[in-house]
C-alpha positions, 0 to 999 in steps of 0.5 A, spaced: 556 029 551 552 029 557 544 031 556 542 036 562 535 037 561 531 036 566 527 030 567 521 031 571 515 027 573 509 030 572 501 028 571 498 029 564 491 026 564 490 023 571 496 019 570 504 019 572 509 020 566 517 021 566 518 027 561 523 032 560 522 039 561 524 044 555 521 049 551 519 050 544 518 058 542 518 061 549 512 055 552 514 049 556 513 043 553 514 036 555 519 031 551 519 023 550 525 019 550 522 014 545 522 019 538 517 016 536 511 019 540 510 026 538 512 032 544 507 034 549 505 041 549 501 043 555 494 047 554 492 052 558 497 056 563 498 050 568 503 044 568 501 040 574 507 037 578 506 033 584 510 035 590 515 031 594 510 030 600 505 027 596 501 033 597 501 036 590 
């Protein structure tokens, strides 16, 4: 089965990271592949994501 979920690059502390984007109880949350690592789940209101001509 073919996994659609989003994945996204985004900035979490000041640095580029490859994440899927889901939700968990009505918050995005950003997922690793490796389940090893635990979910990430942004604080605040913000998820910050740079835009496609590097002005974001």
């Amino acid at each position: 089965m073919q996994d659609l979920t989003p994945h996204l690059c985004t900035i979490v502390d000041n640095e580029f990271t490859l994440k899927r984007l889901d939700r968990e109880r009505g918050r995005v949350v950003l997922r690793l592949e490796n389940k090893s690592y635990p979910v990430i789940r942004p604080k605040g209101e913000h998820i910050r994501l740079p835009s496609p001509s590097g002005r974001g």
